[in-house]
VMD Tcl script that builds the backbone (N, CA, C; Angstrom):
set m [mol new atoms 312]
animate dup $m
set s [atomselect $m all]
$s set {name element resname resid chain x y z} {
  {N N UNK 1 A 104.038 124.559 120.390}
  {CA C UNK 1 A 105.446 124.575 120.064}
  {C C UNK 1 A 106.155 123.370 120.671}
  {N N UNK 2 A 105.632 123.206 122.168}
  {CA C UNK 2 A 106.443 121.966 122.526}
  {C C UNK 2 A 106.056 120.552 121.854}
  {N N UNK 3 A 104.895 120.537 121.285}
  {CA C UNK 3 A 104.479 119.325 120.577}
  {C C UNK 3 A 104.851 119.161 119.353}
  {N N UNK 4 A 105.392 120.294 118.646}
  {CA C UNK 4 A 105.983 120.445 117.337}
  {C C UNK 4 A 107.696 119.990 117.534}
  {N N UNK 5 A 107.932 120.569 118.357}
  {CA C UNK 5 A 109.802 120.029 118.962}
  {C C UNK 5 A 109.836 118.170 119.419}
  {N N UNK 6 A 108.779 118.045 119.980}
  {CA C UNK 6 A 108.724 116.190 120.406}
  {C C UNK 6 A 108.575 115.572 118.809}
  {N N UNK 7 A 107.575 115.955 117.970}
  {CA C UNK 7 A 107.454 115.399 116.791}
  {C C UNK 7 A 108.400 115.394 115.820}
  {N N UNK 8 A 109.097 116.180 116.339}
  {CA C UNK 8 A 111.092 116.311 115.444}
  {C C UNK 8 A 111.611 115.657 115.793}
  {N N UNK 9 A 111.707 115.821 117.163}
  {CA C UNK 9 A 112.703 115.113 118.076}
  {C C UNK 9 A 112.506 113.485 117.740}
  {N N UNK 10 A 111.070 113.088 117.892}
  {CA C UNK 10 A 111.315 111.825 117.677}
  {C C UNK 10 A 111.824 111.067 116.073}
  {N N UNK 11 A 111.029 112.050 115.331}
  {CA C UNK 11 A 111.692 111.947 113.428}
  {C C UNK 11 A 112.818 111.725 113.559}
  {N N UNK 12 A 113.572 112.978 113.715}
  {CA C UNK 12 A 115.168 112.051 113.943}
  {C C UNK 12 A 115.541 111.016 114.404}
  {N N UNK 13 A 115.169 110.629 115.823}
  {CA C UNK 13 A 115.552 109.639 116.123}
  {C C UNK 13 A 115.156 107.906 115.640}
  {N N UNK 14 A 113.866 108.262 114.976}
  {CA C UNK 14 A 113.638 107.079 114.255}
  {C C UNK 14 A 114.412 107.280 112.683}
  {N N UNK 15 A 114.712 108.347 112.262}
  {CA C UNK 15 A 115.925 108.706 110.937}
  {C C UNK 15 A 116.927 107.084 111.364}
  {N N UNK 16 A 117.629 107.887 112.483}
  {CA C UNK 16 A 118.911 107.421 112.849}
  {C C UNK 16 A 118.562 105.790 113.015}
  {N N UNK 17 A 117.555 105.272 113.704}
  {CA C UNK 17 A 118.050 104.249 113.921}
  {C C UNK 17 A 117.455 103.059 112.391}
  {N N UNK 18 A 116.930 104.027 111.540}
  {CA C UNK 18 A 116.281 102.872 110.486}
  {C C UNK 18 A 117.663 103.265 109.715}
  {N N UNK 19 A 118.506 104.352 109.551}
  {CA C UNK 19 A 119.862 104.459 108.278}
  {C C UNK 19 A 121.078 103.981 109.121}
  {N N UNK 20 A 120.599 103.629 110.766}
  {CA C UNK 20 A 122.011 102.969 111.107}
  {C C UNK 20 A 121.915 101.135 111.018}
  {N N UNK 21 A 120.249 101.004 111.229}
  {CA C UNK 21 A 120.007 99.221 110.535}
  {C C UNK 21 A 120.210 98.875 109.739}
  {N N UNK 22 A 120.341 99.597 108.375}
  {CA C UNK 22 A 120.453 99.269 107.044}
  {C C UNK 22 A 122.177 99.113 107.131}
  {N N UNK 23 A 122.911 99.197 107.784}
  {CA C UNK 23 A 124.181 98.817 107.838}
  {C C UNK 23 A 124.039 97.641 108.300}
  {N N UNK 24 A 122.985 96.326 108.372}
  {CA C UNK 24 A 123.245 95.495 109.130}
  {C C UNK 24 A 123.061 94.133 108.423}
  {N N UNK 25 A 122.331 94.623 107.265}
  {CA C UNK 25 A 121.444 93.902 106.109}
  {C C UNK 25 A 122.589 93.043 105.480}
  {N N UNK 26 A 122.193 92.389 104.134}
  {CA C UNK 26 A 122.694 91.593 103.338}
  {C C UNK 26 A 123.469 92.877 102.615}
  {N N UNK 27 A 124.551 92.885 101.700}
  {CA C UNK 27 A 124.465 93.693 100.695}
  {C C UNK 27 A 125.200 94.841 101.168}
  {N N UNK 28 A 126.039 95.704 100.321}
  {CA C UNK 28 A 126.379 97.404 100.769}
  {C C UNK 28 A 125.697 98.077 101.503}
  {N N UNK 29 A 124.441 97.408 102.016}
  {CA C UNK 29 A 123.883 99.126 102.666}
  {C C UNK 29 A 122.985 99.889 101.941}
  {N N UNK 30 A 123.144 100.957 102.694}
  {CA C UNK 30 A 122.435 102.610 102.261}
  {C C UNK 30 A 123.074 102.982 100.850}
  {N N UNK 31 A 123.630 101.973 100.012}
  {CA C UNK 31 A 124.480 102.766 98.557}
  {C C UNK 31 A 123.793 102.300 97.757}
  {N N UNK 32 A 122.848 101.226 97.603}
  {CA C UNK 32 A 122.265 100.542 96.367}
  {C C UNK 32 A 122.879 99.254 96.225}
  {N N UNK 33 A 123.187 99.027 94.499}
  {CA C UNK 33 A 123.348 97.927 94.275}
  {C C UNK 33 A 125.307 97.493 93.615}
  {N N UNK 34 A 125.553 97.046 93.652}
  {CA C UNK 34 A 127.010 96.795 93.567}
  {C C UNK 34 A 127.448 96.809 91.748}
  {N N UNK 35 A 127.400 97.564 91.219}
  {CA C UNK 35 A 128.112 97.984 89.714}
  {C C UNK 35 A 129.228 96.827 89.393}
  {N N UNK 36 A 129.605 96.394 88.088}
  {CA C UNK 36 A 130.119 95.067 87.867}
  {C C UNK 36 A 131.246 96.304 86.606}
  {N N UNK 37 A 132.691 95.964 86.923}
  {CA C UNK 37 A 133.330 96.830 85.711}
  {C C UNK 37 A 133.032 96.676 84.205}
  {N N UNK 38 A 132.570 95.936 84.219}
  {CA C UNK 38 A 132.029 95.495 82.526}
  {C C UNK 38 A 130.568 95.039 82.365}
  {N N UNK 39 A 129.887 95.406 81.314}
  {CA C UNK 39 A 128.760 94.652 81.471}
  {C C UNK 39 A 128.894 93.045 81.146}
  {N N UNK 40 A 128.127 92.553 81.707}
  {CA C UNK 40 A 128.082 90.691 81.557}
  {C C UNK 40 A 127.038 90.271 80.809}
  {N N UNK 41 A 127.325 89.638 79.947}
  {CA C UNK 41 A 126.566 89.386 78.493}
  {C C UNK 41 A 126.737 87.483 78.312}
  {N N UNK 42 A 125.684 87.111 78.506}
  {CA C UNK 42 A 125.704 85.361 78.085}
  {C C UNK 42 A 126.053 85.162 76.929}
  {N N UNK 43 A 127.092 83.692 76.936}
  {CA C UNK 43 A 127.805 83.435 75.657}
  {C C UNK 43 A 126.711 82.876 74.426}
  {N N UNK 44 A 126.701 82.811 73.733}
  {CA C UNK 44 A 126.280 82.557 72.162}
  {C C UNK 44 A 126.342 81.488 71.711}
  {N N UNK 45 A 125.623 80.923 71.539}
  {CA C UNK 45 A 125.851 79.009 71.040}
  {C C UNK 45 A 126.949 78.924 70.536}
  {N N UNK 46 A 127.476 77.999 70.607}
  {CA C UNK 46 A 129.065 77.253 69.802}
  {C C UNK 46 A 129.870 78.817 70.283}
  {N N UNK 47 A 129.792 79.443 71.484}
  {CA C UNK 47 A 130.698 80.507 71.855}
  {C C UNK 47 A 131.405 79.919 72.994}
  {N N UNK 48 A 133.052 80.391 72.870}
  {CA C UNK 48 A 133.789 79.953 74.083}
  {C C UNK 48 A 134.581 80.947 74.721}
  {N N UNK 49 A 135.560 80.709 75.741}
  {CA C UNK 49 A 136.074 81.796 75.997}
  {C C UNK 49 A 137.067 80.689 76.808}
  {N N UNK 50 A 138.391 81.097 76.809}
  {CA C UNK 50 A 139.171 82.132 76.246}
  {C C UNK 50 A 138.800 81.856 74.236}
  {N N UNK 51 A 138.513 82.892 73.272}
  {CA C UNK 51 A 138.285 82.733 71.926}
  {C C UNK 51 A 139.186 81.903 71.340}
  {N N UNK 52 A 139.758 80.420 71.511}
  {CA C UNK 52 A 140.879 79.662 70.821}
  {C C UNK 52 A 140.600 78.841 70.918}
  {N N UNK 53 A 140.809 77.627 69.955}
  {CA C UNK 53 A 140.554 76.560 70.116}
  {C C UNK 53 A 140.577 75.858 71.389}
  {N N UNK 54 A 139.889 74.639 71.624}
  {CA C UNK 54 A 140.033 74.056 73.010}
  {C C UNK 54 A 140.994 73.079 72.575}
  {N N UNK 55 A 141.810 72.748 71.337}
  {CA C UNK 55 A 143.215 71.624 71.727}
  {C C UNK 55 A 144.118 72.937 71.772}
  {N N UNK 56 A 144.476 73.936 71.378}
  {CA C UNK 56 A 145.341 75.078 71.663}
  {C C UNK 56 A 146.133 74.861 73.230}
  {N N UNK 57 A 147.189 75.187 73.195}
  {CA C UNK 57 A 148.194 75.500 74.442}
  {C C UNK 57 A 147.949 76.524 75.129}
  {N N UNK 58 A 147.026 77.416 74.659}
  {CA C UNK 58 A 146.504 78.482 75.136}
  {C C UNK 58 A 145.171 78.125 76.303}
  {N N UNK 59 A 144.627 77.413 75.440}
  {CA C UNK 59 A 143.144 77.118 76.189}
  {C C UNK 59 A 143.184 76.118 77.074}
  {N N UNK 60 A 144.128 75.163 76.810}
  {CA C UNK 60 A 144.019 74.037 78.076}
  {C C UNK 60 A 145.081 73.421 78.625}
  {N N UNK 61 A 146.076 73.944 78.382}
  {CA C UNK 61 A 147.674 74.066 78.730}
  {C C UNK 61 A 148.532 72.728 78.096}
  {N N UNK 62 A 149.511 72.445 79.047}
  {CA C UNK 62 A 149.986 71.022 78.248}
  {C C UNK 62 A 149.414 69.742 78.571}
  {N N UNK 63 A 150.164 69.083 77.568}
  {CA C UNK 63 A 149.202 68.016 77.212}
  {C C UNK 63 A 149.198 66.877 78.088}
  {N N UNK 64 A 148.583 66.165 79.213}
  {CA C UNK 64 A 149.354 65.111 79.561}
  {C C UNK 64 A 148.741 63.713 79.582}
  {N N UNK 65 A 147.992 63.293 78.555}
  {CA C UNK 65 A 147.830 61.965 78.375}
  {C C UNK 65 A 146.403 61.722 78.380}
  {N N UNK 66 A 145.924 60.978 77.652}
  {CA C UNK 66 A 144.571 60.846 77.743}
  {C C UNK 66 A 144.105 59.912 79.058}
  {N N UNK 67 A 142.685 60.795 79.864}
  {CA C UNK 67 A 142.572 60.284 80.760}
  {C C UNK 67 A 141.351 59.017 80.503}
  {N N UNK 68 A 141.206 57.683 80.845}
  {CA C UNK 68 A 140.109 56.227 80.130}
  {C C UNK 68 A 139.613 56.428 81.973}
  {N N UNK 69 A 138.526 55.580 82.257}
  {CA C UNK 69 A 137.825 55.469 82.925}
  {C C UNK 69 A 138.509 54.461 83.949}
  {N N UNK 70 A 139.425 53.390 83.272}
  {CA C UNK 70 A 140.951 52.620 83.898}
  {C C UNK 70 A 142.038 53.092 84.739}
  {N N UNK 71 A 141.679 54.511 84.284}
  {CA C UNK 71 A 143.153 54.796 84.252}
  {C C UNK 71 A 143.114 55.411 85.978}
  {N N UNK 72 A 144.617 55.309 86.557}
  {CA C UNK 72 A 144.305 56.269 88.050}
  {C C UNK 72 A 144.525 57.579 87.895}
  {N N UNK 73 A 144.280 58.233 86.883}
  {CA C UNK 73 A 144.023 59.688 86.862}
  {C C UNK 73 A 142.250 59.824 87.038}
  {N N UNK 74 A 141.832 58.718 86.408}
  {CA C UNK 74 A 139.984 59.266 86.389}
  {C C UNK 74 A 139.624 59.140 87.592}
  {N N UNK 75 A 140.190 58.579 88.673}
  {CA C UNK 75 A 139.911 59.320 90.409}
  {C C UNK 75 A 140.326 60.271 90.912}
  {N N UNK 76 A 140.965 61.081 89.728}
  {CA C UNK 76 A 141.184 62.780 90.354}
  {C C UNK 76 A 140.324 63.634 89.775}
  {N N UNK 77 A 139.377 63.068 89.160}
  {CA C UNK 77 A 138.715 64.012 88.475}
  {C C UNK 77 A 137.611 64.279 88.936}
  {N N UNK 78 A 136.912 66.091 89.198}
  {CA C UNK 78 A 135.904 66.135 90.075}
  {C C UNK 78 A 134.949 66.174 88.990}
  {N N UNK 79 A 133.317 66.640 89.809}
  {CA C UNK 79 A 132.542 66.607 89.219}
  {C C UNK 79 A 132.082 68.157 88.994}
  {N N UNK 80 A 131.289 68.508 87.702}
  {CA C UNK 80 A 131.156 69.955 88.126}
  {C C UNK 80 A 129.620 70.517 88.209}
  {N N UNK 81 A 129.105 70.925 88.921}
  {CA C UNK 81 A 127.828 70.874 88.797}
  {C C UNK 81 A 127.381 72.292 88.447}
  {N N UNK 82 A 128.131 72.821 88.084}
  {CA C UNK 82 A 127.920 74.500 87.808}
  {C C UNK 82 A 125.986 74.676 86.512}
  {N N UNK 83 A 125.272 75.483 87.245}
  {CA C UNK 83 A 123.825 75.254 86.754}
  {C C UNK 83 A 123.805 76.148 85.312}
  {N N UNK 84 A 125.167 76.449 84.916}
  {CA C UNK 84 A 125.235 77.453 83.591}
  {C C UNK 84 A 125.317 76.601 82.848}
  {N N UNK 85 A 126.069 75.421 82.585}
  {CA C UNK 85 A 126.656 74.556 81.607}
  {C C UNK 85 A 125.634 73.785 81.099}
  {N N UNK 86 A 125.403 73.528 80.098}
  {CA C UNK 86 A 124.817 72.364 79.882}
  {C C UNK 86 A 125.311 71.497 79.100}
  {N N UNK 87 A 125.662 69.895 79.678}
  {CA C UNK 87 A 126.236 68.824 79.668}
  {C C UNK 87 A 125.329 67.783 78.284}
  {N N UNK 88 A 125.322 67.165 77.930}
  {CA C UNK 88 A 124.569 66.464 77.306}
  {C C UNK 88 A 124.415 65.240 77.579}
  {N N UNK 89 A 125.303 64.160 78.426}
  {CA C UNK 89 A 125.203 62.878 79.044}
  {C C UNK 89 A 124.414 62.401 78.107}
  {N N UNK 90 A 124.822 61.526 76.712}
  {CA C UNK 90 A 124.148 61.070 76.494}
  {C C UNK 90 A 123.608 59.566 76.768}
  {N N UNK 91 A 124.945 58.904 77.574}
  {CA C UNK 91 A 125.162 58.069 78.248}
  {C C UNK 91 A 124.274 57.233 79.778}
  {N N UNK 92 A 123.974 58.853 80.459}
  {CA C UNK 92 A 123.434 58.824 81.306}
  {C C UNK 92 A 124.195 58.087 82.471}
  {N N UNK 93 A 125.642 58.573 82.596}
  {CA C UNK 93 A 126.620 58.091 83.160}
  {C C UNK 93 A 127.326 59.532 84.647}
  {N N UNK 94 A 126.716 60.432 84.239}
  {CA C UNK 94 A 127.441 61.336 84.584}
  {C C UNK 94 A 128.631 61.837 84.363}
  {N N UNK 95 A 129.256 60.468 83.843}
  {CA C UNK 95 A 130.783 61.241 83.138}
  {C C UNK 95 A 131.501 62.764 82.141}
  {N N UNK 96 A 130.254 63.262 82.254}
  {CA C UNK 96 A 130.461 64.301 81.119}
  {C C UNK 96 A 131.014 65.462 82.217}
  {N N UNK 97 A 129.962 65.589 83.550}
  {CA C UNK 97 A 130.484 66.612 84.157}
  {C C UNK 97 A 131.714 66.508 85.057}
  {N N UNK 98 A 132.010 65.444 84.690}
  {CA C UNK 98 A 133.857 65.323 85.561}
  {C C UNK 98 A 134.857 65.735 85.087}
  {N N UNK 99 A 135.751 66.863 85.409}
  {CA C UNK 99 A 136.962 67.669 85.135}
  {C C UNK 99 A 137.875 67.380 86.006}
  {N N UNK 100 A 139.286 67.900 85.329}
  {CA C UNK 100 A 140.385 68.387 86.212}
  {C C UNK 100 A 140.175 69.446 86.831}
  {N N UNK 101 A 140.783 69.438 88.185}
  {CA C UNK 101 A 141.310 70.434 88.533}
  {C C UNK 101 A 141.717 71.906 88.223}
  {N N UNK 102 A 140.980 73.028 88.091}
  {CA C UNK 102 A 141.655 74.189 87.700}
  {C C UNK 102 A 143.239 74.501 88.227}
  {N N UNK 103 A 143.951 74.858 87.708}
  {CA C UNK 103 A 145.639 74.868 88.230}
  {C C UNK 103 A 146.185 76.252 88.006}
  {N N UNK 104 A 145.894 77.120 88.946}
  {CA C UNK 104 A 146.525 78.504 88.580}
  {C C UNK 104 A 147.220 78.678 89.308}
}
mol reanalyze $m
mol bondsrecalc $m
mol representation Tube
mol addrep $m
């Protein structure tokens, strides 16, 4: 009986300390995996988003001048290296992945 009570005794206590480590990890924890409110679905060739044209007032706001490689706006422009996009450079200039500024 007393060897049956130590072999509990210690179960629990190794319980406790492996479900109080898992609070320590990467990630939520002891809950799983983190649920997204919508499912996420990759866009569709020639698919965009927001759905409107890209000269629209909607999609890229107002207008302010075309930016030339001269000009001192094309030193505000970053680069974007995001590994979703794909750029086409056909140039081999890098200029394709340089944007404005997002402005919200």
């Amino acid at each position: 009986m007393l060897l049956w009570t130590r072999i509990v005794l210690v179960g629990l206590i190794c319980l406790s300390l492996v479900s109080s480590g898992m609070g320590c990890g990467p990630g939520r924890g002891y809950g799983g995996r983190r649920r997204h409110p919508k499912k996420l679905t990759p866009l569709a060739y020639k698919q965009f988003i927001p759905n409107v044209a890209e000269k629209t007032l909607g999609a890229s706001g107002r207008y302010e001048g075309k930016i030339t490689r001269n000009s001192e706006r094309f030193k505000e422009l970053t680069p974007n290296y995001n590994t979703d996009i794909i750029f086409k450079d056909e140039e081999n200039t890098g200029a394709d992945r340089l944007m404005t500024q997002l402005q919200a």
